[in-house]
C-alpha positions in Angstrom: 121.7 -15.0 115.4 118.0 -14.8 114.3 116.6 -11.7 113.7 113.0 -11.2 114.1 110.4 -10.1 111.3 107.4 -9.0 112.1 104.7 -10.2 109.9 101.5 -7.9 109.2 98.9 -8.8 106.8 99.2 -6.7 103.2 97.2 -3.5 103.1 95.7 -2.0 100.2 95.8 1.3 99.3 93.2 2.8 101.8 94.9 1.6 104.7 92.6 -1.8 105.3 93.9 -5.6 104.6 93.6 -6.9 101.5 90.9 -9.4 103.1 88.9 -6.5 104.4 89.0 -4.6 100.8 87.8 -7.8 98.4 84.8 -7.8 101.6 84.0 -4.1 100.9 84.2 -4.5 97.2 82.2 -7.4 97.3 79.3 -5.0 99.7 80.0 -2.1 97.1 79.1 -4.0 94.1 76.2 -5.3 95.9 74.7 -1.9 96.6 75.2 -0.9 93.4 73.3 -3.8 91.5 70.7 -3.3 93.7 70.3 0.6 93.1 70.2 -0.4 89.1 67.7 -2.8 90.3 65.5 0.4 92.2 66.1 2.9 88.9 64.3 0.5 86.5 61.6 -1.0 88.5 60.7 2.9 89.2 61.1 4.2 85.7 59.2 0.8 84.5 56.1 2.2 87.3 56.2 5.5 86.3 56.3 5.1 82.5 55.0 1.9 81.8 54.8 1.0 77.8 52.3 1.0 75.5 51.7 -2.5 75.6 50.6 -2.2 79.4 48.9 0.7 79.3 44.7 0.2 79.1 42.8 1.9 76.6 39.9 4.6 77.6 36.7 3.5 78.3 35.1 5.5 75.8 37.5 4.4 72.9 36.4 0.6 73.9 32.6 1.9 73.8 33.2 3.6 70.5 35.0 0.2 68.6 32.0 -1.9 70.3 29.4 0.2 68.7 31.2 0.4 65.2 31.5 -3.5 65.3 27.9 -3.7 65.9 27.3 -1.4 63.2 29.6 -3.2 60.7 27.8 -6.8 61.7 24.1 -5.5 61.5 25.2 -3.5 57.9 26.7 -7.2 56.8 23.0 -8.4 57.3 21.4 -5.9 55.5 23.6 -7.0 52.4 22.1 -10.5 52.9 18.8 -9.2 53.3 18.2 -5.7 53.0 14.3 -6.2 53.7 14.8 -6.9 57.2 12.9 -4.7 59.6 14.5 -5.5 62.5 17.9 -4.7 61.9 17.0 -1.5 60.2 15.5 -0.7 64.1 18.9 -1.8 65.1 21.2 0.0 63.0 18.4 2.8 63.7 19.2 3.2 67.7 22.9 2.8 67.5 23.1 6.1 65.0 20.5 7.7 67.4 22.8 6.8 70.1 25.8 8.6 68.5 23.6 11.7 67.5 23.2 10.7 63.7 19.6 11.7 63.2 19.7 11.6 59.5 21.0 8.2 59.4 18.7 7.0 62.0 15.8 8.1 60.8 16.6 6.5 57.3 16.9 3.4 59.0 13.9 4.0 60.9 11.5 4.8 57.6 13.5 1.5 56.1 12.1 -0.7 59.3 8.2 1.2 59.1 8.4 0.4 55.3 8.9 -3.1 55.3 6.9 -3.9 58.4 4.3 -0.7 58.8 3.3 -1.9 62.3 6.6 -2.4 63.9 6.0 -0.6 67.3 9.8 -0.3 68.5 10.5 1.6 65.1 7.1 3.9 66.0 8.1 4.6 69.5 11.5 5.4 67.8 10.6 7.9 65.6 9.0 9.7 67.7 11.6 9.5 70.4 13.6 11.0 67.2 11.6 14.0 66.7 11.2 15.3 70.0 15.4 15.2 70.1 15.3 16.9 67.4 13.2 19.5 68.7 10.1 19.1 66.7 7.9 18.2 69.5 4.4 19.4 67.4 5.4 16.8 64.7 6.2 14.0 67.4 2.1 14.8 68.7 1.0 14.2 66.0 3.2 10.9 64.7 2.3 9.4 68.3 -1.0 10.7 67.6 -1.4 8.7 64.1 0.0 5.7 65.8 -2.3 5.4 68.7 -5.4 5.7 66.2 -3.7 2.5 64.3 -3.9 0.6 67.6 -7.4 2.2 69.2 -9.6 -0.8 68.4 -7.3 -3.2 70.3 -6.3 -3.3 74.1 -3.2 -6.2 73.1 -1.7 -3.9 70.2 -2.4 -0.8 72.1 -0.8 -2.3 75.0 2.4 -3.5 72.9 2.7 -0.1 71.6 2.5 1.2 75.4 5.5 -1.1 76.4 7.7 0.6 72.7 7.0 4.0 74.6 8.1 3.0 77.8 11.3 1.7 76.2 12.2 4.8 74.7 11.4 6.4 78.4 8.7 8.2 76.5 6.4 8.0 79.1 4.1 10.7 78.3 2.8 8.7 75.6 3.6 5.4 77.4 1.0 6.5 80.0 -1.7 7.5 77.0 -1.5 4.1 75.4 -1.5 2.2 78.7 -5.1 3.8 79.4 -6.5 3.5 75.7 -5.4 -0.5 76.3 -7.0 -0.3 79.9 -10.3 1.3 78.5 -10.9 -1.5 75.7 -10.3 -4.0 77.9 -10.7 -3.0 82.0 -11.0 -6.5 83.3 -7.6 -7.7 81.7 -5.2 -8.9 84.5 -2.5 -8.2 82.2 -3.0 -5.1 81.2 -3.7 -4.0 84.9 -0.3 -5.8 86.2 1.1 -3.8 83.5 0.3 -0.5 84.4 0.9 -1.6 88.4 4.6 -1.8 87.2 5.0 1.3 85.3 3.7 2.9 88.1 6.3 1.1 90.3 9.2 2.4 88.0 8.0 5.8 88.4 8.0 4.9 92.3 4.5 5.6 92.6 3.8 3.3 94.9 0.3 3.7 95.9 -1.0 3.7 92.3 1.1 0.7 91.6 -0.7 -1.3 94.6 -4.2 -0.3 93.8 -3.3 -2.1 89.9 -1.8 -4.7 91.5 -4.8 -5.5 93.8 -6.9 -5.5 90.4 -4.7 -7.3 88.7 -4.4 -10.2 91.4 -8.0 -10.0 91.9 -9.2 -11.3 88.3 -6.2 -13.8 88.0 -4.8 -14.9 91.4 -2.5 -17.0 89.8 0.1 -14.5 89.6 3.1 -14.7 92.0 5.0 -12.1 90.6 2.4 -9.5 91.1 1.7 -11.5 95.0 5.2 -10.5 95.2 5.1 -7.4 94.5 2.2 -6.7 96.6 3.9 -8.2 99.5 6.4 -5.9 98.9 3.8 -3.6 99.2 2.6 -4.4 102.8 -0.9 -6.2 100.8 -1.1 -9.1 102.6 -2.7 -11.8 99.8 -4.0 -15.1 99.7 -3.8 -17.2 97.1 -7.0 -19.4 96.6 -6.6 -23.3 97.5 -7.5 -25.7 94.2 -11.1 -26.9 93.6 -12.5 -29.7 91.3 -13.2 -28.3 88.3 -15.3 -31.6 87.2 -17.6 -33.1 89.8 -18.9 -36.1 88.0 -16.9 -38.7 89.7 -18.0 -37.3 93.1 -21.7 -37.6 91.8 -21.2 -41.4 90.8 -20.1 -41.9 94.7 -23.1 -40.6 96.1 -25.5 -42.2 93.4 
């Protein structure tokens, strides 16, 4: 006589076949690598290392401009008589609000070339930050009666001025240039564009006009009076000698 077994698959301790419970380890291992996964690609997001993290803008600003000053001091060891680096070092201790140190650079660049106009413009720009406005008068003052006999040097010490955004005194040179010399195209183009930075517009068109009318070979000014709504012409080429045509007709 045979007696029947019946024949179940094992079970493991939660009541599920052993098949069922390598399955769910399998699943339960899987979640849990990728939750380790989640926790350190968050913390890495939220607190992300020195090595990644950017450094301020200002503190970038502040190394450039001590690297320039390092670079320009490295010339004046070469060559301490340099003007221009003196103007240099000059602007970037202005920049940072070291007056003393600027304006020793400053007296260093007017020392060894007297007529340098960006180291004029400068100083003067200097004193009025420093709030002695009456002294910077009279230093602009002293410089425009170096230049008043010339319309090109009073001009070049216009264009210092304006760089410093001095315009006040950029403005008085401009018209001491334009006085010595009224029918200078330059000089007139020059004014047309400080005008057009101060968006002046119609004052910039009438020097523009002038300008284009004693040189018409200008197209940056026919530009800019284009720009304007002036509608110019430029004037077509004629023979400057006429000796061959005179041989023809002979």
């Amino acid at each position: 006589m045979f007696t029947r077994v019946a024949i179940f698959p094992l079970r493991n301790a939660v009541g599920y076949p052993a098949e069922c419970g390598a399955g769910i380890s399998r699943m339960w291992a899987y979640a849990l690598l990728l939750l380790c996964f989640s926790a350190l690609f968050l913390l890495g997001g939220c607190a992300p290392s020195e090595q990644t993290q950017r450094p301020k803008p200002d503190k970038v600003v502040r190394v450039s401009t001590e690297e320039k000053k390092e670079k320009l001091l490295k010339q004046l060891e070469r060559k301490f008589e340099n003007p221009d680096v003196h103007f240099e070092l000059g602007q970037l201790y202005q920049a940072d609000g070291m007056w003393t140190q600027a304006e020793y650079h400053y007296n260093n660049a007017l020392s060894f070339d007297p007529v340098h106009r960006g180291a004029q413009a400068a100083m003067v720009k200097l004193l009025l930050a420093s709030g002695n406005k009456t002294k910077a008068n009279l230093t602009a003052d002293i410089y425009m009666n170096q230049v008043s006999a010339s319309a090109e040097k009073s001009l070049t010490l216009a264009l210092a001025f304006q760089q410093q955004e001095l315009d006040e005194y950029a403005l008085a040179c401009y018209q001491q240039a334009l006085r010595l010399a009224p029918n200078s195209a330059k000089i007139n183009r020059q004014i047309g564009y400080y005008y057009l930075s101060k968006n002046d517009d119609v004052r910039a068109k009438g020097f523009f006009v002038r300008s284009f009318q004693l040189n018409p070979n200008q197209p940056d000014v026919a530009g800019e009076l284009g720009r304007l709504g002036v509608v110019v012409k430029r004037p077509s080429r004629t023979e400057k000698s006429t000796k061959k045509l005179d041989k023809i007709v002979e």
